[in-house]
PyMOL Python script that loads the backbone (N, CA, C, O; Angstrom):
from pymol import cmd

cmd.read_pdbstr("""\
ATOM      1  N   UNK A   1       7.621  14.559 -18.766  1.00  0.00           N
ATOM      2  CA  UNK A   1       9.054  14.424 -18.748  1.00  0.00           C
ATOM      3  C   UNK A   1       9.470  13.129 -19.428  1.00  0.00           C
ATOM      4  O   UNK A   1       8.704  12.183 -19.617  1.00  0.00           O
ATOM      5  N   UNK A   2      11.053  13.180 -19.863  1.00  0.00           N
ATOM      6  CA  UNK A   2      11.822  11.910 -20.475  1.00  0.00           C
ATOM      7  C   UNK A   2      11.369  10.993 -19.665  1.00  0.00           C
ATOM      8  O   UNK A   2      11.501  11.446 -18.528  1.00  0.00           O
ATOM      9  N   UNK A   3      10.742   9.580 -19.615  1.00  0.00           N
ATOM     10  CA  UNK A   3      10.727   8.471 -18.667  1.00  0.00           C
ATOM     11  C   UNK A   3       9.302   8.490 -18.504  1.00  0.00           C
ATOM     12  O   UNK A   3       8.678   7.577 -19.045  1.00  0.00           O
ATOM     13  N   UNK A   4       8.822   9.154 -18.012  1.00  0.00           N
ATOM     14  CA  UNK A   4       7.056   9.157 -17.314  1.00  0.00           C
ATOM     15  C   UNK A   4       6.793   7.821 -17.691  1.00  0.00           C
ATOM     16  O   UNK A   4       6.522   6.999 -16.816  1.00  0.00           O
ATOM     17  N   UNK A   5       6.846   7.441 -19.100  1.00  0.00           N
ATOM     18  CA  UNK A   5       5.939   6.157 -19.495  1.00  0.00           C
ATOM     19  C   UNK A   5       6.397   5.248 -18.635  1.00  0.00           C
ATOM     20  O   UNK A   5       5.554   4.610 -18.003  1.00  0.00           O
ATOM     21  N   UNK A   6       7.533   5.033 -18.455  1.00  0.00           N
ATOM     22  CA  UNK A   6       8.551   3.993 -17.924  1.00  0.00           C
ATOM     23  C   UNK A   6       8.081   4.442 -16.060  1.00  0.00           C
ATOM     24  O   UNK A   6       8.460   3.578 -15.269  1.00  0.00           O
ATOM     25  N   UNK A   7       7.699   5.066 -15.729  1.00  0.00           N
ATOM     26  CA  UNK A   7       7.454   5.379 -14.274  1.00  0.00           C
ATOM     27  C   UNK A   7       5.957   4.948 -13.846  1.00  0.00           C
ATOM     28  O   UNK A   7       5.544   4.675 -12.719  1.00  0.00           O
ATOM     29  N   UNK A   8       5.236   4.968 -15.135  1.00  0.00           N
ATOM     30  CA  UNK A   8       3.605   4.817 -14.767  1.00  0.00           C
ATOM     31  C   UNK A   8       3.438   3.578 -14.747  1.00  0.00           C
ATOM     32  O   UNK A   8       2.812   2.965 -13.882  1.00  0.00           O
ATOM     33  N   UNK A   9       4.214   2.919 -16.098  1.00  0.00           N
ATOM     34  CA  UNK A   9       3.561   1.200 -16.047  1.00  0.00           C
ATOM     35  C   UNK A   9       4.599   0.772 -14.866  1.00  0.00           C
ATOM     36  O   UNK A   9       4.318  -0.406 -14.648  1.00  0.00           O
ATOM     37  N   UNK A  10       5.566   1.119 -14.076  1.00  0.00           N
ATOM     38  CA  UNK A  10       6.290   0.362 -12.835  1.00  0.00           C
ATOM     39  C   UNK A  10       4.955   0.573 -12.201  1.00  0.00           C
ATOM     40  O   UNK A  10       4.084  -0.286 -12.064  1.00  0.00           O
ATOM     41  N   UNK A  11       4.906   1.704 -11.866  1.00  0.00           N
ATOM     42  CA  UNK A  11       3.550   2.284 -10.796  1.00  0.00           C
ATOM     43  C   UNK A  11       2.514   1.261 -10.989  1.00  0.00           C
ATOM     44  O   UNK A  11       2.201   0.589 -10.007  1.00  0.00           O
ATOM     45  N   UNK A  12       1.830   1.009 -12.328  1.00  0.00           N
ATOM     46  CA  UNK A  12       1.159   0.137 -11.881  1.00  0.00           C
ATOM     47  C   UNK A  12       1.307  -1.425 -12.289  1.00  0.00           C
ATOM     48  O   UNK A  12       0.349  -2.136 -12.592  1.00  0.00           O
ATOM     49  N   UNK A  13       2.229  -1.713 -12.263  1.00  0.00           N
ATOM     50  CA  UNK A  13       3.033  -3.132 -12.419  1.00  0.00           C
ATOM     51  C   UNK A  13       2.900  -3.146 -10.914  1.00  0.00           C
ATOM     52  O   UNK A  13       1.900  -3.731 -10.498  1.00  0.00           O
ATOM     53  N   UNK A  14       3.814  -2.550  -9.904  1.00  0.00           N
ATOM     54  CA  UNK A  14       3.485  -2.581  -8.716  1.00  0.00           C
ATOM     55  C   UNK A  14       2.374  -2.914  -7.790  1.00  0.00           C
ATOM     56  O   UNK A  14       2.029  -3.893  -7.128  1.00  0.00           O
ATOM     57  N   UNK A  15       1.904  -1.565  -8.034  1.00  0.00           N
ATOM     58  CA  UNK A  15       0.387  -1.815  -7.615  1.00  0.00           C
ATOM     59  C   UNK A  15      -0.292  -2.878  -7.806  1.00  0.00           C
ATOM     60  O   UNK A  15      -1.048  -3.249  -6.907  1.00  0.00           O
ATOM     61  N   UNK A  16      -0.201  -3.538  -8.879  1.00  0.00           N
ATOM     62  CA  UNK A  16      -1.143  -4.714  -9.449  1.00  0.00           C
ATOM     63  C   UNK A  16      -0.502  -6.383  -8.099  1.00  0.00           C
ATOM     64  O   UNK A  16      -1.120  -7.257  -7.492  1.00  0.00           O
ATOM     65  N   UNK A  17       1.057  -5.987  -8.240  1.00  0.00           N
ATOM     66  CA  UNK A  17       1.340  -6.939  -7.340  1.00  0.00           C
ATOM     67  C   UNK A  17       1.297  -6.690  -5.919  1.00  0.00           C
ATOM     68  O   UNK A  17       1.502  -7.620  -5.139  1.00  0.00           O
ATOM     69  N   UNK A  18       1.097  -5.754  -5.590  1.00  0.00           N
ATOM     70  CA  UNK A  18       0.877  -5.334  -3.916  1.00  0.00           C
ATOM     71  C   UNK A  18      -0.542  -6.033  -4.037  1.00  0.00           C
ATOM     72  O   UNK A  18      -0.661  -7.129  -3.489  1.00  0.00           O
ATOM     73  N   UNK A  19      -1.507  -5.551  -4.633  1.00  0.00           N
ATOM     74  CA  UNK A  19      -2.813  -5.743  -4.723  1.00  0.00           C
ATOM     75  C   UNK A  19      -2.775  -7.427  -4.720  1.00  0.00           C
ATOM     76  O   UNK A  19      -2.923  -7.963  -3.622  1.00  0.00           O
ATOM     77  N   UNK A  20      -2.675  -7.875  -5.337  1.00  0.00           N
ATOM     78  CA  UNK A  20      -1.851  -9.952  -5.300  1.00  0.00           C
ATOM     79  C   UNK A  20      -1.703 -10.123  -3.898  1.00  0.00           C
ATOM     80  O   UNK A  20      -2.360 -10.986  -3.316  1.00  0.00           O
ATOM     81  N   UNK A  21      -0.802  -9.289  -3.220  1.00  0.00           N
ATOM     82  CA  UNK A  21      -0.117 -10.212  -2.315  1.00  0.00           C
ATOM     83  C   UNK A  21      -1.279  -9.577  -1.266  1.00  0.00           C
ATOM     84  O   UNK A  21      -1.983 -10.397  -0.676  1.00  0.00           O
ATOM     85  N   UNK A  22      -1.445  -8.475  -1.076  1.00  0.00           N
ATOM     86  CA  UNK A  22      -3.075  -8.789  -0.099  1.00  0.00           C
ATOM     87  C   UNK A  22      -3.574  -9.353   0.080  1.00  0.00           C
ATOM     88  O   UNK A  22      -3.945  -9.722   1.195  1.00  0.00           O
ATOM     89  N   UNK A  23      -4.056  -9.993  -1.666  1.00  0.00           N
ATOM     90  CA  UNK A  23      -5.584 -10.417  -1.110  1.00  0.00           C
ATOM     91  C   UNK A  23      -4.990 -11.891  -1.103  1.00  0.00           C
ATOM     92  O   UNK A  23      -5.794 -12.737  -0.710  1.00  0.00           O
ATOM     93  N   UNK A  24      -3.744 -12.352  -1.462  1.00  0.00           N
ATOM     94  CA  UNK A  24      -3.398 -13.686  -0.684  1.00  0.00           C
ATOM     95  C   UNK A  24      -2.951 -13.669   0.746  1.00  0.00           C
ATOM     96  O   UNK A  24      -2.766 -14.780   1.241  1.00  0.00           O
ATOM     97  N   UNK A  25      -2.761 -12.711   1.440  1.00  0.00           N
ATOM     98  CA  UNK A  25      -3.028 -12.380   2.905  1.00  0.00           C
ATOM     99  C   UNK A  25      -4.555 -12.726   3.292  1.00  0.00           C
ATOM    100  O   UNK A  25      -4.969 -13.745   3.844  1.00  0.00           O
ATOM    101  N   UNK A  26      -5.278 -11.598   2.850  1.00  0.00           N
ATOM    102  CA  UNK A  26      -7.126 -12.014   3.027  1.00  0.00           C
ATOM    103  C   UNK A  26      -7.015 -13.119   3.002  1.00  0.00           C
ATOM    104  O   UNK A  26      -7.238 -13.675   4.078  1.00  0.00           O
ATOM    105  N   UNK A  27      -6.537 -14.216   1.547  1.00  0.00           N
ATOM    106  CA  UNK A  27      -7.834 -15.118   1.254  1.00  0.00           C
ATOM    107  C   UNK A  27      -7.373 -16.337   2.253  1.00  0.00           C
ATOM    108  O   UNK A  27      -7.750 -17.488   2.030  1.00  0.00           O
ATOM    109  N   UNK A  28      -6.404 -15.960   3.540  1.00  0.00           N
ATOM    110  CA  UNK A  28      -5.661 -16.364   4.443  1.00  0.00           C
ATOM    111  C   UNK A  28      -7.025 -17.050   5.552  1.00  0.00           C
ATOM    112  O   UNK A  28      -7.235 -18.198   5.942  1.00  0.00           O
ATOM    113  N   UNK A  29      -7.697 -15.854   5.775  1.00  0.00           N
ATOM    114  CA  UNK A  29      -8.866 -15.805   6.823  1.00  0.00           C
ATOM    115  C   UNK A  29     -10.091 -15.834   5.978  1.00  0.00           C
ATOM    116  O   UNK A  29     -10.206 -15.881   4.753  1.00  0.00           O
ATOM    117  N   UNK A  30     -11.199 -15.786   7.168  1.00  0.00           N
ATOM    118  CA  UNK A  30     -12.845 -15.438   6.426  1.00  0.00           C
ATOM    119  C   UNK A  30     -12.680 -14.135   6.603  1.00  0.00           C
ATOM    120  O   UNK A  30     -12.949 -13.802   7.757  1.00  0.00           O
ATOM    121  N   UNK A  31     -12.243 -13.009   5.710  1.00  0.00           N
ATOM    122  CA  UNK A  31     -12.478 -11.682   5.166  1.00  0.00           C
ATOM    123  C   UNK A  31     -13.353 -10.715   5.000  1.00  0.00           C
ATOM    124  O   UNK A  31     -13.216 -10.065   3.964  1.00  0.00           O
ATOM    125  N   UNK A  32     -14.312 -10.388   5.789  1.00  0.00           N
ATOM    126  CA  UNK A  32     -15.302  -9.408   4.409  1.00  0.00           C
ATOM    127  C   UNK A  32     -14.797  -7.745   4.331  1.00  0.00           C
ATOM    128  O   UNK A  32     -13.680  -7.273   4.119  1.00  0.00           O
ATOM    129  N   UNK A  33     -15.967  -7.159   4.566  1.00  0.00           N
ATOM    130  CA  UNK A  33     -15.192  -5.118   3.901  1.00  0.00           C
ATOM    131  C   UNK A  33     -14.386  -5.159   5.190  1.00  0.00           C
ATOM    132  O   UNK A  33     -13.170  -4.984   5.119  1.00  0.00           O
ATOM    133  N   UNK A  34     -15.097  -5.421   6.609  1.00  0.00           N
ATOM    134  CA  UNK A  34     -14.177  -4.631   6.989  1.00  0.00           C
ATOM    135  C   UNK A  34     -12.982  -4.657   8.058  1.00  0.00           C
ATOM    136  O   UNK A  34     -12.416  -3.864   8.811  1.00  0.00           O
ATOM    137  N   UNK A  35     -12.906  -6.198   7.655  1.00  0.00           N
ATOM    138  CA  UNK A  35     -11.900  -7.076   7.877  1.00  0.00           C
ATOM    139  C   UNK A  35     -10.871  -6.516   7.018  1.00  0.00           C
ATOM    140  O   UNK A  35      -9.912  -5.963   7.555  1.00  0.00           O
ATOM    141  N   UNK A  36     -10.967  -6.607   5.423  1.00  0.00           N
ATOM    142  CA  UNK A  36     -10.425  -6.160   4.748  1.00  0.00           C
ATOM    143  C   UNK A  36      -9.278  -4.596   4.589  1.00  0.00           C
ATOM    144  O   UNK A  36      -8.191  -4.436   4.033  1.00  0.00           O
ATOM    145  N   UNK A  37     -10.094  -3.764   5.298  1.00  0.00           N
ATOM    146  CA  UNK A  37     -10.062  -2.320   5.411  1.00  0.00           C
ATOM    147  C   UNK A  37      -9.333  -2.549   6.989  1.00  0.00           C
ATOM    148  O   UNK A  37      -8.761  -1.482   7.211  1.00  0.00           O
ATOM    149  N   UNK A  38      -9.207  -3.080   7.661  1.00  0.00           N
ATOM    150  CA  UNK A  38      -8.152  -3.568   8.684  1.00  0.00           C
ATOM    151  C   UNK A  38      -6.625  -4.044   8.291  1.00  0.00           C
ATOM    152  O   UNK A  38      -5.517  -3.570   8.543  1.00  0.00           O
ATOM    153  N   UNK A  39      -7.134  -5.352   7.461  1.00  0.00           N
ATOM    154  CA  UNK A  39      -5.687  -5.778   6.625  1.00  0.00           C
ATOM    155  C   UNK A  39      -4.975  -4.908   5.900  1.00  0.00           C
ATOM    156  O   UNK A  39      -3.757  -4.749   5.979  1.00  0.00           O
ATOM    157  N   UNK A  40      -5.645  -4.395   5.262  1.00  0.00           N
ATOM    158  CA  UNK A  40      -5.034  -3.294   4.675  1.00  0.00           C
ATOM    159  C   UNK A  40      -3.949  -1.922   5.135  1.00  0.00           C
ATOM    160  O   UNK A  40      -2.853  -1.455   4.822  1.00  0.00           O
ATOM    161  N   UNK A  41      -5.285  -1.627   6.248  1.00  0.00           N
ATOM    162  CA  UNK A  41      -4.246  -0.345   7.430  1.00  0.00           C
ATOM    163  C   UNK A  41      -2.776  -1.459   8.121  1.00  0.00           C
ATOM    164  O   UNK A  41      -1.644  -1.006   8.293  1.00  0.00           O
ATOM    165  N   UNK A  42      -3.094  -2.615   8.357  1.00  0.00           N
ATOM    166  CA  UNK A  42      -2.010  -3.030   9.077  1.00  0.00           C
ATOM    167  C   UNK A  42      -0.585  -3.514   8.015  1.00  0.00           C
ATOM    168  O   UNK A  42       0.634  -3.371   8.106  1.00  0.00           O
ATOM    169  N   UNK A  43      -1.207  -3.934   7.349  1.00  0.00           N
ATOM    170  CA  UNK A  43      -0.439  -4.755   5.773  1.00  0.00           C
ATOM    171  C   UNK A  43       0.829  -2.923   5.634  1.00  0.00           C
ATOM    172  O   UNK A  43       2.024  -2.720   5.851  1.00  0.00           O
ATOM    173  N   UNK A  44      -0.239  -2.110   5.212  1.00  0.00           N
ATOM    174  CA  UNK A  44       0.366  -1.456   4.846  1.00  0.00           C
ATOM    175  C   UNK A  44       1.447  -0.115   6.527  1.00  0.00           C
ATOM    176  O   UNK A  44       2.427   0.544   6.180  1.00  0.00           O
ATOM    177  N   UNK A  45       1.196  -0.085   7.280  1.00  0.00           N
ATOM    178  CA  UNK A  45       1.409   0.616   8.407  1.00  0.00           C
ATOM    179  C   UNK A  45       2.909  -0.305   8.721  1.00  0.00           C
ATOM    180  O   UNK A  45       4.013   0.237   8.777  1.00  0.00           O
ATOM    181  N   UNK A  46       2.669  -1.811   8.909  1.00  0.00           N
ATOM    182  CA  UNK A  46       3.344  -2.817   9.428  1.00  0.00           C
ATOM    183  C   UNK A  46       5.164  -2.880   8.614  1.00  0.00           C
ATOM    184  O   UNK A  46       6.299  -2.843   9.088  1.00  0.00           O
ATOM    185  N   UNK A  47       4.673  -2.975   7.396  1.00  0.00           N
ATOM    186  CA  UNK A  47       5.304  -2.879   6.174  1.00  0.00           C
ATOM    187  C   UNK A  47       5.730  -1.463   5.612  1.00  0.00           C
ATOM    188  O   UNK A  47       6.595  -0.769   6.145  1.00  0.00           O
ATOM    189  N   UNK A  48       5.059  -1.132   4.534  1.00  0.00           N
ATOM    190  CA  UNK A  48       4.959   0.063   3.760  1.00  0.00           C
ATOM    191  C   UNK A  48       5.271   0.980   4.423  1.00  0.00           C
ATOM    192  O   UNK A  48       6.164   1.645   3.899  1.00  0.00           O
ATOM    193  N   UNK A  49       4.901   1.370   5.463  1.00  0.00           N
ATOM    194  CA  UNK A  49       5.239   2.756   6.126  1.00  0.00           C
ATOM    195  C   UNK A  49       6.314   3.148   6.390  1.00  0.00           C
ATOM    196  O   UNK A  49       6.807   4.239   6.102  1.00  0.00           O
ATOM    197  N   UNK A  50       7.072   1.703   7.347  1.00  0.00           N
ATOM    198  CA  UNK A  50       8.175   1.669   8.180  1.00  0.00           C
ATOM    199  C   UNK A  50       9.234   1.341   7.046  1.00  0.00           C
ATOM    200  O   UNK A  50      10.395   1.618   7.349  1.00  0.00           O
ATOM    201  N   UNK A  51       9.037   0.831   5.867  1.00  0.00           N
ATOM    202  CA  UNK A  51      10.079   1.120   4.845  1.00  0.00           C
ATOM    203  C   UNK A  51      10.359   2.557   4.593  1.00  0.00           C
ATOM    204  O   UNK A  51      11.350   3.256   4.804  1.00  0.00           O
ATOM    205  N   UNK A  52       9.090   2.808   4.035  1.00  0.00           N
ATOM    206  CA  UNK A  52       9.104   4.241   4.036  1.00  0.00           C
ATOM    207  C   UNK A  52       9.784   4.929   5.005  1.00  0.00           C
ATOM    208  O   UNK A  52      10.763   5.636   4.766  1.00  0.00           O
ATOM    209  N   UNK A  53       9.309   4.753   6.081  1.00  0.00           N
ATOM    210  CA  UNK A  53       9.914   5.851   7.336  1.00  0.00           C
ATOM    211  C   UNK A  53      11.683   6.004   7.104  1.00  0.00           C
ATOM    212  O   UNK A  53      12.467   6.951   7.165  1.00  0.00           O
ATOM    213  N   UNK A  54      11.812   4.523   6.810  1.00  0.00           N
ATOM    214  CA  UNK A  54      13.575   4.001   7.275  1.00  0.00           C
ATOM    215  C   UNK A  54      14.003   4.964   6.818  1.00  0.00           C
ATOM    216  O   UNK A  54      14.501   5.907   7.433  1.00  0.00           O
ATOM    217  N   UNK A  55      13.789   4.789   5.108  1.00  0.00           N
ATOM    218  CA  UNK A  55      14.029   5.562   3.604  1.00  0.00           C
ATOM    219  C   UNK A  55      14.208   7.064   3.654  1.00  0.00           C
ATOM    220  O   UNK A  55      14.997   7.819   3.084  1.00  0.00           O
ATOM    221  N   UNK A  56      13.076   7.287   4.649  1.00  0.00           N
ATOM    222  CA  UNK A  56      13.255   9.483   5.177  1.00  0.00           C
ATOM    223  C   UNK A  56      14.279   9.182   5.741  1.00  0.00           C
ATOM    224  O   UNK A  56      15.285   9.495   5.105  1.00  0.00           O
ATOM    225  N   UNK A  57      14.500   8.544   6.982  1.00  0.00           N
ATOM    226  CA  UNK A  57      15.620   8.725   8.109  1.00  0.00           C
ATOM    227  C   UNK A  57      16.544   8.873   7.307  1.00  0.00           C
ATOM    228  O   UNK A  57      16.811  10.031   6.985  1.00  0.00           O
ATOM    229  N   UNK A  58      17.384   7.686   6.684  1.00  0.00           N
ATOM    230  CA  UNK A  58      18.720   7.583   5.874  1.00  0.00           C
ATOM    231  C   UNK A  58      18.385   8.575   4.471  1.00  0.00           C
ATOM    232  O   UNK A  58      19.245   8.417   3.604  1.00  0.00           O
ATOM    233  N   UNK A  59      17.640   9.249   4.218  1.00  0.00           N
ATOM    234  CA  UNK A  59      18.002  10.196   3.358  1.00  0.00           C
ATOM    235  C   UNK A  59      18.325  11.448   3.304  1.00  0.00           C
ATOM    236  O   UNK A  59      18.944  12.211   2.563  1.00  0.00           O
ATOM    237  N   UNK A  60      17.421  11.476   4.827  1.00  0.00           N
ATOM    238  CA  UNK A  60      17.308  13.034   5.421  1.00  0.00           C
ATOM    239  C   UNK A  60      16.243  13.600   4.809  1.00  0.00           C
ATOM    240  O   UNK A  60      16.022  14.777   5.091  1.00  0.00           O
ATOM    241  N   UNK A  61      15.484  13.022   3.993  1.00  0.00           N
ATOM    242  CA  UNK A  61      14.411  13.762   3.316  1.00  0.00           C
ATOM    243  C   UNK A  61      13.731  14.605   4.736  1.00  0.00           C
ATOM    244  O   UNK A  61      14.089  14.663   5.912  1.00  0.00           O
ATOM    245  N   UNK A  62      12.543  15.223   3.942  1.00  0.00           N
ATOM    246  CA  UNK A  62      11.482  16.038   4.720  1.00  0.00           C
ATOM    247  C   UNK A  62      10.298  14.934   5.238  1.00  0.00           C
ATOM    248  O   UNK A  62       9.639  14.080   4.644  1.00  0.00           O
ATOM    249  N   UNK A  63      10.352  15.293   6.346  1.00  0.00           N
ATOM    250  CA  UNK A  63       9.166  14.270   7.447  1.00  0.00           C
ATOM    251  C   UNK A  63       7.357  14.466   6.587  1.00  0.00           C
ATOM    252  O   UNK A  63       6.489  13.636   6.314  1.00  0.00           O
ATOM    253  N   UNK A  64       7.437  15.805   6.423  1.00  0.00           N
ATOM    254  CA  UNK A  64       6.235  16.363   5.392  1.00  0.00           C
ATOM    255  C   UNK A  64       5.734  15.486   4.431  1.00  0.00           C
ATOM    256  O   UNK A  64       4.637  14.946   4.283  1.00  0.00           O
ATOM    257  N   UNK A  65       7.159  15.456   3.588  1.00  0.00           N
ATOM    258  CA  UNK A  65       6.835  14.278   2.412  1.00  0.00           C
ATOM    259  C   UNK A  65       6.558  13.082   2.533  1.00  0.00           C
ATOM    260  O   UNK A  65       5.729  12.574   1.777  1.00  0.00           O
ATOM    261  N   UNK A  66       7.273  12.256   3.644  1.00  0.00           N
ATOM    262  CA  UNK A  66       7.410  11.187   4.415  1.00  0.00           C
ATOM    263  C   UNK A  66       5.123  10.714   4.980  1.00  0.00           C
ATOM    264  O   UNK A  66       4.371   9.740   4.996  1.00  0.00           O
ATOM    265  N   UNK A  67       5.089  12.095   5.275  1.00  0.00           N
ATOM    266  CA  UNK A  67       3.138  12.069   5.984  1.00  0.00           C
ATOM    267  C   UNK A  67       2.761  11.970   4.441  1.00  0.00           C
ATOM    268  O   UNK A  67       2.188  10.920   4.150  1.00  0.00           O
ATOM    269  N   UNK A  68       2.928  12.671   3.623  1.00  0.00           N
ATOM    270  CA  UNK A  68       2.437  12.776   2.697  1.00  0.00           C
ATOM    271  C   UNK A  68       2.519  11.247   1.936  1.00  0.00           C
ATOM    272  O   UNK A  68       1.471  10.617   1.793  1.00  0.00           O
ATOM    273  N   UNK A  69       3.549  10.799   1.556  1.00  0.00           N
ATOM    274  CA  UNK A  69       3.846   9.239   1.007  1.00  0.00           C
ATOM    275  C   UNK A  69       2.992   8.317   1.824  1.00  0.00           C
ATOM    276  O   UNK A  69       2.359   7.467   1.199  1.00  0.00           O
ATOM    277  N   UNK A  70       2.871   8.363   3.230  1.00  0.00           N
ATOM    278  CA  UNK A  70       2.320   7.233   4.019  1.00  0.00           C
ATOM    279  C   UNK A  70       0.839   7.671   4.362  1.00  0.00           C
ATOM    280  O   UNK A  70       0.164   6.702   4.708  1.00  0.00           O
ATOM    281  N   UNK A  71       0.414   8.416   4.361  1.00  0.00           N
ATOM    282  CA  UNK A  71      -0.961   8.606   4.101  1.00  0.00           C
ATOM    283  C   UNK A  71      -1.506   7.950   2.939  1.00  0.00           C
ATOM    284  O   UNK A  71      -2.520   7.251   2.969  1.00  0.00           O
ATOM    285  N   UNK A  72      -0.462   8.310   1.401  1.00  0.00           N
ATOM    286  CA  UNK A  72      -1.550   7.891   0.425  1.00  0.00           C
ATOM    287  C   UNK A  72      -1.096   6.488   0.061  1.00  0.00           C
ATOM    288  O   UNK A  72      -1.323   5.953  -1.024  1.00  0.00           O
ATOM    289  N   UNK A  73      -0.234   5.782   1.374  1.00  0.00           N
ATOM    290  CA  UNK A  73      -0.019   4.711   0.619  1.00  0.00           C
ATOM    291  C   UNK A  73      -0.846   3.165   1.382  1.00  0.00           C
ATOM    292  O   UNK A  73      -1.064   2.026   0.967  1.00  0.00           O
ATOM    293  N   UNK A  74      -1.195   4.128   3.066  1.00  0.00           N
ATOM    294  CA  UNK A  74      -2.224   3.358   3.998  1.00  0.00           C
ATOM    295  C   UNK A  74      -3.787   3.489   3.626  1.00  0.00           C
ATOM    296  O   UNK A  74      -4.718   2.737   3.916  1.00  0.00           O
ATOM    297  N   UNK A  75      -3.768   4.870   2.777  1.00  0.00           N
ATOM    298  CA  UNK A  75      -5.413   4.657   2.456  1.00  0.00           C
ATOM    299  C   UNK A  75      -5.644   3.680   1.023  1.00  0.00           C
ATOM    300  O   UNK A  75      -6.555   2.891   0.773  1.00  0.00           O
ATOM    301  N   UNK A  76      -4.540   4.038   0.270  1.00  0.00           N
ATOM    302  CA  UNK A  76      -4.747   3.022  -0.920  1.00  0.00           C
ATOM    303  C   UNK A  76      -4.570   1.304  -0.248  1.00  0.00           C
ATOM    304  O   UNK A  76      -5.339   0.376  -0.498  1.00  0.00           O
ATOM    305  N   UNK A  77      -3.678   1.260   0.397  1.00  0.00           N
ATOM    306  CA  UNK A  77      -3.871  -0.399   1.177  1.00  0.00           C
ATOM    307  C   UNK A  77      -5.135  -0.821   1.413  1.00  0.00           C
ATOM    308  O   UNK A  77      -5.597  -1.917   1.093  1.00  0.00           O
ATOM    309  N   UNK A  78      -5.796   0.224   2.082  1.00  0.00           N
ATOM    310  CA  UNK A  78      -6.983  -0.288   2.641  1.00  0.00           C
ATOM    311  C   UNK A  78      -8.167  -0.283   2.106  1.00  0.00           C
ATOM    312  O   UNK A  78      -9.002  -1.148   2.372  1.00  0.00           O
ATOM    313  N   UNK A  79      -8.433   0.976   1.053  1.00  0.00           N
ATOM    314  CA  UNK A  79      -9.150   0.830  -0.379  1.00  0.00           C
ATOM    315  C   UNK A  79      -8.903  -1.161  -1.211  1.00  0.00           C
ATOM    316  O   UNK A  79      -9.614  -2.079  -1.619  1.00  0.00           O
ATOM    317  N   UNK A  80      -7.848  -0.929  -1.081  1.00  0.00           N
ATOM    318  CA  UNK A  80      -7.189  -2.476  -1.598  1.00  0.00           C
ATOM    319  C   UNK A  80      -8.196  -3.437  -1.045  1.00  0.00           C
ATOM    320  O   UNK A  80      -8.793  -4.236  -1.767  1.00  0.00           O
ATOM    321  N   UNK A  81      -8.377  -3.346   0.265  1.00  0.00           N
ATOM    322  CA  UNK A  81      -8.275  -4.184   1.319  1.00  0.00           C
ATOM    323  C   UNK A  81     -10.285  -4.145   1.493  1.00  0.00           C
ATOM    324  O   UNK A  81     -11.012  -5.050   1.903  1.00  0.00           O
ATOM    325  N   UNK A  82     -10.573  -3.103   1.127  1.00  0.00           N
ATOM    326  CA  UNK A  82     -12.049  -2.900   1.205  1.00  0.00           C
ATOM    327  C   UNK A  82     -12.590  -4.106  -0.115  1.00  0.00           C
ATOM    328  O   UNK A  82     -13.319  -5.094  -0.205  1.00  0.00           O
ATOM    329  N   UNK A  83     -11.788  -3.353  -0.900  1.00  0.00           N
ATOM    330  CA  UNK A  83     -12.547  -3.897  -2.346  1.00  0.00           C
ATOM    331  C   UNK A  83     -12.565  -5.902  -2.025  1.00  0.00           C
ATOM    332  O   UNK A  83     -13.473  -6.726  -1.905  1.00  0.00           O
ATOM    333  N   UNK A  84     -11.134  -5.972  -1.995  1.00  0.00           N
ATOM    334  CA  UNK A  84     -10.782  -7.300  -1.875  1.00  0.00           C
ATOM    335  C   UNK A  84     -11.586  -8.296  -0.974  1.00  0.00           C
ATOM    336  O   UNK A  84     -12.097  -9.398  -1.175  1.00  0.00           O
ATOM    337  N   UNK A  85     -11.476  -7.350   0.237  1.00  0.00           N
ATOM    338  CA  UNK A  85     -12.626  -8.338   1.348  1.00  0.00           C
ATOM    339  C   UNK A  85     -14.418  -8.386   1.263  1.00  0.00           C
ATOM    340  O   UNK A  85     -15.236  -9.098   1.847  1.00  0.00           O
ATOM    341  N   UNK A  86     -14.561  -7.327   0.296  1.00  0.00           N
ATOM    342  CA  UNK A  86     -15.984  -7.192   0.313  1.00  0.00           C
ATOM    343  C   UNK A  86     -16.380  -7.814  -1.359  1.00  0.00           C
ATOM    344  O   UNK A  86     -17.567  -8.003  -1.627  1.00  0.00           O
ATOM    345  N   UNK A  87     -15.571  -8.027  -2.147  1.00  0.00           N
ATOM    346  CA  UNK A  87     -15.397  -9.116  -3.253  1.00  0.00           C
ATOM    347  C   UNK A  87     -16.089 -10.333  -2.806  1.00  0.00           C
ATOM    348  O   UNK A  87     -17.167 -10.667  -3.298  1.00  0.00           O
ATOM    349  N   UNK A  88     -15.322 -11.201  -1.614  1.00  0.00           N
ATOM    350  CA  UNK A  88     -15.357 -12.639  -1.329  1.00  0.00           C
ATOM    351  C   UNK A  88     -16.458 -12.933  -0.653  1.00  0.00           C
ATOM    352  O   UNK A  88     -16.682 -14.094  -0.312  1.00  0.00           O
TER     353      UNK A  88
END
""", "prot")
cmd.dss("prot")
cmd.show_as("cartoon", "prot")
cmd.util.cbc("prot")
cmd.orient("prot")
């Protein structure tokens, strides 16, 4: 579609800075995997989700989509959060 390009590099412009502000969370504590893979589920559950969640409520979207968005956005946190803590 018109835009895609313009949707992928946000996507991972984003990503690249979520991924930043993690692992300056981690490099907070002594970190390893699965410390990491903790920060991550919470970073993102704490945050990410409950934006998310707000975002269904006031839109009325579908709760479906809502599991669907926050699933792949707590396992990618914590993928984040694996790599990052088992890096250091």
């Amino acid at each position: 579609k018109k835009g895609a390009g313009l949707a992928y590099a946000t996507g991972f412009i984003t990503s690249f800075i979520m991924a930043y502000t993690l692992a300056r969370v981690i490099a907070f504590g002594n970190v390893a995997l699965g410390g990491g893979i903790l920060y991550g589920f919470f970073f993102s559950f704490g945050l990410i989700v409950m934006v998310l969640l707000m975002n269904t409520m006031f839109r009325r979207d579908s709760m479906k989509l809502f599991w669907i968005n926050a699933f792949y956005q707590v396992i990618g946190f914590m993928i984040m959060g694996a790599i990052l803590g088992g890096w250091r």
